[in-house]
C-alpha positions in Angstrom: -4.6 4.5 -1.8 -4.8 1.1 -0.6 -7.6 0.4 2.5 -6.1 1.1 5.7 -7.3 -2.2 6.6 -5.7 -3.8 4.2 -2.2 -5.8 4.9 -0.1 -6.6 0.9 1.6 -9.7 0.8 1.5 -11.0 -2.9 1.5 -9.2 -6.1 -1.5 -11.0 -8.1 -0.3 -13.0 -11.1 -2.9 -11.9 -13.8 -4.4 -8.2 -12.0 -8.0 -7.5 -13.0 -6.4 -3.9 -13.6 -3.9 -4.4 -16.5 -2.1 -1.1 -17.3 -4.5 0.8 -14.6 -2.8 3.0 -12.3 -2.5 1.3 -8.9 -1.6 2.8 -5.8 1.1 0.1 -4.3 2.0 0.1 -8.5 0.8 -3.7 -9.0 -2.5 -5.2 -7.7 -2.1 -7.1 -4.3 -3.5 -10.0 -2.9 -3.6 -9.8 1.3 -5.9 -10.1 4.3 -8.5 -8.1 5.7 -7.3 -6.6 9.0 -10.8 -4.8 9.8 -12.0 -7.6 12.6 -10.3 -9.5 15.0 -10.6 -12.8 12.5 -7.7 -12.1 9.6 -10.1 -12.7 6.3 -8.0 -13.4 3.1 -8.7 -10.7 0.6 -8.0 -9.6 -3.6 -11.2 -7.1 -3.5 -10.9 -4.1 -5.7 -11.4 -1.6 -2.5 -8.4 -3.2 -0.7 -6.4 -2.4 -3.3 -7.9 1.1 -4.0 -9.5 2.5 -0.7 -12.1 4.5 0.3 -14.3 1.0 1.2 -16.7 2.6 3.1 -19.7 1.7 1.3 -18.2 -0.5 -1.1 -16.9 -3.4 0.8 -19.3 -5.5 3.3 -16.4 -5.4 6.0 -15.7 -1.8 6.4 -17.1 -0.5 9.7 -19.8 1.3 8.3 -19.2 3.7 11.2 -15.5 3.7 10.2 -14.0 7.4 8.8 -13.5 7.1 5.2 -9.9 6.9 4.8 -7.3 5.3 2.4 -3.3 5.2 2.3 -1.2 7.2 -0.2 2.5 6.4 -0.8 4.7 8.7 -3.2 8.6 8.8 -4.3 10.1 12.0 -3.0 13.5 10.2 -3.6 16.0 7.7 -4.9 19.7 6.8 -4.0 21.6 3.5 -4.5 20.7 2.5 -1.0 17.8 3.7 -0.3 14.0 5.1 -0.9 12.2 8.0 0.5 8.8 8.4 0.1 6.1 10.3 1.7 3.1 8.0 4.1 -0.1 10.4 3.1 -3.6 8.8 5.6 -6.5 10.6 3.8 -9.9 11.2 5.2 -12.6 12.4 2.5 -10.1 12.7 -0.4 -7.6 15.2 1.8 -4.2 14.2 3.9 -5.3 14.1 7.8 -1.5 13.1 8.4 1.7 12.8 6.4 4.9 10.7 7.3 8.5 10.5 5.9 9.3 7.0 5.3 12.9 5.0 4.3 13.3 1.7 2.6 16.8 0.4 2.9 17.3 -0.8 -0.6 19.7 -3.6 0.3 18.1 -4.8 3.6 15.1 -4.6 1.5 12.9 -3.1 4.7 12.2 -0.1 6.2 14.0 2.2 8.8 11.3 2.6 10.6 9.8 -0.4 13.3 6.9 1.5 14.8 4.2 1.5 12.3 1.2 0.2 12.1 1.4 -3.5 10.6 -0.7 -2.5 7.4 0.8 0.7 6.7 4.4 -0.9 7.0 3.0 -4.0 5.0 1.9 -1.3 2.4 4.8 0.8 2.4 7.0 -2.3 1.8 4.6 -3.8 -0.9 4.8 -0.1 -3.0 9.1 0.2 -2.2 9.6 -3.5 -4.1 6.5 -2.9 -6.4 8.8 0.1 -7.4 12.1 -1.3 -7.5 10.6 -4.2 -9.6 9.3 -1.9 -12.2 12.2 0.1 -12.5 14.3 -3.2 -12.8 11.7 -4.0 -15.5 12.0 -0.9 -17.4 16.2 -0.8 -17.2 16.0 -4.6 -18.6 17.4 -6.0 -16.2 
């Protein structure tokens, strides 16, 4: 449930959270999208969400959100999952999402730059693990 704020570009190379459960499945450095000045960022709440409170940049004003991505499917070609924006711990708005396995992007071009940024950082987090797993 990475901060809504937040925009993935690099898995980090040693993650403060070995073998924790991560919501884009590996720990992500990125940049801060919450004011008009880009800030680079590896904080724990970018990562995990629900920075109100916890990170000196959230708009303290700001709803108390976070960003949920989940599998609902696999094919050769392509990844379905499910976009989840949670206010308070509860889904205020769910989308369908596609990855195009061998474009290596998504279907979709009119998302928000974070949540695509996010959706694309959990599709290859996934497709790295489960190259990881198959040994290849």
């Amino acid at each position: 449930m990475p901060c809504p704020y937040f925009e993935p570009l690099n898995p980090v190379a040693e993650p403060a959270f070995q073998n924790g459960r991560l919501p884009l499945i590996e720990q992500y450095s990125g940049v801060c999208h919450v004011h008009a000045e880009p800030a680079q960022s590896t904080e724990s709440c970018c990562n995990h969400g629900y920075a109100r409170g916890q990170c000196e940049r959230f708009p303290l004003a700001g709803r108390n959100v976070a960003h949920r991505f989940s599998l609902l499917g696999q094919g050769p070609e392509e990844l379905e999952l499910v976009f989840i924006d949670e206010e308070d711990y509860a889904p205020a708005f769910t989308r369908r999402l596609h990855f195009s396995v061998r474009g290596n992007c998504l279907s979709e071009d009119d998302l928000d730059s974070c949540i695509a940024a996010q959706a694309l950082a959990f599709c290859r987090s996934y497709l790295r693990k489960v190259a990881c797993a198959a040994g290849a």
